[in-house]
N, C-alpha and C positions, 0 to 999 in steps of 0.2 A: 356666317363668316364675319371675324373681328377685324376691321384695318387695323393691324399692329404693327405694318411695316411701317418705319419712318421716313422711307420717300416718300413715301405716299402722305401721311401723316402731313409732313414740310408741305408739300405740295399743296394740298387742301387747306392748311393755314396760308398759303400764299391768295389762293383765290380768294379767300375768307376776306381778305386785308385787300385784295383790289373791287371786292364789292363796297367795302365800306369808302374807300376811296373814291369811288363812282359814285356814290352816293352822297357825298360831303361835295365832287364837283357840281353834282347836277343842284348844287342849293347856292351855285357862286354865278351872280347874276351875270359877269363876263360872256360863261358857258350857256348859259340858259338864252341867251342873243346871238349865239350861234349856232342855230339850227341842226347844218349838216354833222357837227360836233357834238351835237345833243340827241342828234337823233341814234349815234354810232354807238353811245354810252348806253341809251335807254335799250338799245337793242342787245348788247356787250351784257347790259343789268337782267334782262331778261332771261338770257342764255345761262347766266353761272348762278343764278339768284336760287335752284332748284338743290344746285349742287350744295352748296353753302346752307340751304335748309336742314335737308341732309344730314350732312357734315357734323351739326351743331346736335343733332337730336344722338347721333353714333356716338360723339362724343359725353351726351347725357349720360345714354344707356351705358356707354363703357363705366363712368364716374358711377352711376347709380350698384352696379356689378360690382365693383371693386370696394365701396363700402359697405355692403352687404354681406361680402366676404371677409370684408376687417373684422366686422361685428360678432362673424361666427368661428374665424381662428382665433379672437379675446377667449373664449371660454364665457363660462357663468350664464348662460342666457337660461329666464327660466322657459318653461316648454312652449307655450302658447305663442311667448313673443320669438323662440328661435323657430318658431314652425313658418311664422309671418315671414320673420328675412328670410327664412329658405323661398318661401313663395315670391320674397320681392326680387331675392338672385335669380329666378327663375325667369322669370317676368322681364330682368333687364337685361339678362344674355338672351332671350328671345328678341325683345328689343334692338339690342345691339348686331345683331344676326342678321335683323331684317334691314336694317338702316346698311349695314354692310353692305348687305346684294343687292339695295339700291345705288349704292352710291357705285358698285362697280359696274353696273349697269349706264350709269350716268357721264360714268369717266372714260368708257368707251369711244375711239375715235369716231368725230362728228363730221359729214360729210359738208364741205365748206357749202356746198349749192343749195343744203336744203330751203331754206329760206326766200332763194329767188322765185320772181318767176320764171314758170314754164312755155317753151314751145312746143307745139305737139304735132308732127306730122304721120297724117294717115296716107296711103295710098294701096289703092284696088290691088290683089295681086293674083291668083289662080281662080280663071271662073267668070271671066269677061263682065259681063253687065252686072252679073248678080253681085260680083265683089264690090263693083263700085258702089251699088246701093246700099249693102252693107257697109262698105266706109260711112256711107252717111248715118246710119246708124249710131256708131261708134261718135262721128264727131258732136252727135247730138246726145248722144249719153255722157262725153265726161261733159257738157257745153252746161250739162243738167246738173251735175254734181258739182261741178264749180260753182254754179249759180245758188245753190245750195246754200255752198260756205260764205258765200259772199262777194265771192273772186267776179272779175269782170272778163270774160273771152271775147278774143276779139279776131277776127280773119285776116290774114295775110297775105296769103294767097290760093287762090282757090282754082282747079280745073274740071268743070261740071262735067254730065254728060248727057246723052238725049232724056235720059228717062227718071232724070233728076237725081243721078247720085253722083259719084266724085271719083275720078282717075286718079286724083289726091288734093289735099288740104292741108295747109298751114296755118296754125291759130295758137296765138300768145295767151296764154291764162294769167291775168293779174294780179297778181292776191300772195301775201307773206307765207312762205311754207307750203307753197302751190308746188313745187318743186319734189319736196317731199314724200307730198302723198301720189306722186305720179310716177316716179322715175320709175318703176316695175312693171309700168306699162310699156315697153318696148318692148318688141318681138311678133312672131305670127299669130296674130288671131282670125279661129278657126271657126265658119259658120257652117251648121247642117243644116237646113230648111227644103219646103217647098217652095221654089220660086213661084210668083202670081203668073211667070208667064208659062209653067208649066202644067199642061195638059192633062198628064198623065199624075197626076201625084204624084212624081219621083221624089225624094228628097234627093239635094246637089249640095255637095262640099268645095265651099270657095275660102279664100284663103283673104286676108287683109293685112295688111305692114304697119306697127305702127313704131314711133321713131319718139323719143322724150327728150329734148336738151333743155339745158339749165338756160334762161336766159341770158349773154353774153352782154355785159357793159363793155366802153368804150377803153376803159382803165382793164380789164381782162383779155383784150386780143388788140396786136398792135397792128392793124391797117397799113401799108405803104397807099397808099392814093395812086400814085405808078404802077402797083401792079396791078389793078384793077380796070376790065373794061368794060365802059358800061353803054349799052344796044338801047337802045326807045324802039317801039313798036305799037303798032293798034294793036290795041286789047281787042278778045272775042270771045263770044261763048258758045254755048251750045244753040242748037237752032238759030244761032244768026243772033241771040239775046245781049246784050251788056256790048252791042260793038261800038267803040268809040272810034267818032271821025280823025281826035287827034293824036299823034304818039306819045302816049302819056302811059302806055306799062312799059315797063324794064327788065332788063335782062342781064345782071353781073356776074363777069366772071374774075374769081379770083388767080390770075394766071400761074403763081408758083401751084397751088395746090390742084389745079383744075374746075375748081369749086363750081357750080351754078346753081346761080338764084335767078326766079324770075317772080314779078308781082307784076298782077292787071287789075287787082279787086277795085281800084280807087280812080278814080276820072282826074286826081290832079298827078303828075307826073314826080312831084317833089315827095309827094303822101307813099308816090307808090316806093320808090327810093329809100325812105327810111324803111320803111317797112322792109323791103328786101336789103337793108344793111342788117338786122336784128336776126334773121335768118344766119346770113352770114357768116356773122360774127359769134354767132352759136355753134355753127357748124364747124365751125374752124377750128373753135376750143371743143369741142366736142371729139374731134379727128385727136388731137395735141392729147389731150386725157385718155381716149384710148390706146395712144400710140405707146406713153408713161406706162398704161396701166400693164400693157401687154411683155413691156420692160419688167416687170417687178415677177419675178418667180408666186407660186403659189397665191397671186394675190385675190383672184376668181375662185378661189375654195369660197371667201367668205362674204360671200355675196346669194344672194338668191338669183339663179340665174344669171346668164352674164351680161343681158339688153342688148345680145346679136340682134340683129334686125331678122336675123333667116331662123332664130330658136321659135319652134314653135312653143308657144307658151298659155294657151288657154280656147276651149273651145265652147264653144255655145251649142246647143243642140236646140233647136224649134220645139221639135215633135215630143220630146222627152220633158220639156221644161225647166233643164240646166246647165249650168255652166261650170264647166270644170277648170280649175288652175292647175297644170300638170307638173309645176313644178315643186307646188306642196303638194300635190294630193286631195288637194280640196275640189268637194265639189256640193254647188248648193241648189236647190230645185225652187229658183224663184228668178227664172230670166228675166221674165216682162218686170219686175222693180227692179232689177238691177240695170237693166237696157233704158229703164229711166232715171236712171241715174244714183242707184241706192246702191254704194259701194263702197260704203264704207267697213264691213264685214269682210271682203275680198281684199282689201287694203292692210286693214288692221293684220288680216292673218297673213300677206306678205312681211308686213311688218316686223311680226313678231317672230317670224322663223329666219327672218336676219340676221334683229338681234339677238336668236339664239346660235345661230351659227358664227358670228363675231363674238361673242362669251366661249363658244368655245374654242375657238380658232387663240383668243388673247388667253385663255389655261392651257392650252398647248404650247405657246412661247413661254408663261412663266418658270 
């Protein structure tokens, strides 16, 4: 595929000229002493700097094509050297071909969140104990895969249970592009095992919820403080564990939306507060963006799944040793590394059938 449209063309010379732009600020000592304004650029340079490679090579190969072709509608060439340029036209419409379906690949709408971080909330759902300790499972395999990349997870709010696993969890993952590689984890995920408490070898099918928002900044959801009520209570755990004498967890409710948040993970009252603003504040834009998204006709064709909370969307099997993604079709026979955390196989191949179904959702518009 050649860009020869010339919006397109403009367009791509435009980014081309605010890389260089970006690039001549961040050398203007001014800029370089303003941090938050350097950091915007370096991040802005990072993002379109792939496109603009691109771009530049498409443009080669197109140039390289085009004289290739002069040389051979001249006439005169003797044999050897006209066998060459056929080979070099050959070579730069492959060129040009490929830098194409890169760059349309590239110019594809980018999801503004990917870049944040992530909150990830699990919670137990069909299947009493067993689910909840398979929640913990789960919080401990992405807990492993973030740690992986780099990322820092950290708990927000947690509700244990006697036998050490979780009714649900709240936990922020820190790390640039954490957003990214998660959002496709929302939905039911589906365990087949033998539980340890069961007798019989039965295997039992329990069900787990998990929930992905982009992390909410304070510039992205606007708070009233008035509609906001906020409860203190003694925190508690299970067996009587983590109880605090003083009311230092919280409990916000946001009154127009009905919202509730509660955080006890933290013995300072202030600690617990932010923490349950970030929840929040996720959740809130989270409701807003679904509420747009469900506005927009046909917009869920092109997405992998739609991150319902109730889609079931991948199951684990014990006994078998895999786990299937049912919304590709994938399924791979290596639980135990993936349950610790090796998912980047499961990811990549969400990945990839997005952006195939976004490629072809935008040849459908054109």
């Amino acid at each position: 595929m050649m860009l020869e449209n010339l919006d397109q063309l403009d367009n791509l010379e435009q980014i081309e000229a605010r890389l260089e732009q970006i690039n001549a600020l961040l050398c203007a000592p001014e800029v370089l002493a303003d941090q938050p304004r350097c950091r915007d650029l370096l991040r802005e340079s990072k993002r379109i700097a792939p496109v603009v490679e691109t771009f530049r090579a498409h443009r080669a190969a197109l140039a390289a094509a085009d004289e290739a072709q002069a040389l051979l509608d001249g006439g005169g060439l003797e044999r050897d050297f006209k066998d060459l340029v056929l080979e070099e036209l050959d070579r730069a419409r492959a060129d040009a071909d490929e830098t194409g379906q890169r760059l349309k690949f590239l110019l594809l709408p980018r999801d503004p969140n990917d870049d944040k971080n992530v909150i990830i909330e699990i919670r137990g759902g069909a299947g009493g104990e067993e689910a909840s300790l398979f929640a913990g499972v789960l919080f401990r395999m992405y807990g492993m895969y973030a740690e992986g990349r780099g990322w820092k997870p950290e708990v927000l709010s947690v509700n244990e249970t006697e036998l050490g696993g979780y009714k649900e969890i709240s936990f922020l993952i820190d790390g640039e592009g954490a957003y990214s590689r998660f959002k496709f984890e929302s939905g039911v995920h589906r365990v087949q095992r033998v539980p340890e408490t069961e007798s019989q070898g039965r295997i039992h099918t329990s069900t787990v919820t998990v929930a992905v928002l982009p992390e909410a900044e304070e510039v992205d959801v606007d708070i009233n403080p008035t509609d906001l009520q906020i409860d203190t209570f003694r925190s508690s755990g299970a067996g009587g564990q983590h109880i605090n004498k003083t009311e230092s967890a919280i409990r916000i409710t946001h009154l127009p939306t009905g919202t509730v948040v509660e955080c006890q993970d933290e013995r300072s009252q202030h600690k617990n507060r932010d923490k349950a603003m970030k929840v929040l504040r996720s959740r809130i834009l989270q409701a807003e963006r679904e509420r747009q998204s469900a506005a927009i006709a046909g917009e869920r064709r092109a997405q992998v799944g739609s991150g319902d909370r109730s889609e079931r969307i991948r199951t684990y099997n014990y006994p078998q040793g895999r786990v299937s993604d049912h919304r590709i079709g994938l399924t791979l026979y290596k639980i135990e590394a993936i349950l610790n955390g090796d998912l980047d196989e499961l990811i990549d191949a969400l990945l990839t059938a997005d952006t195939a179904e976004k490629l072809k959702a935008a040849g459908e518009l054109n």
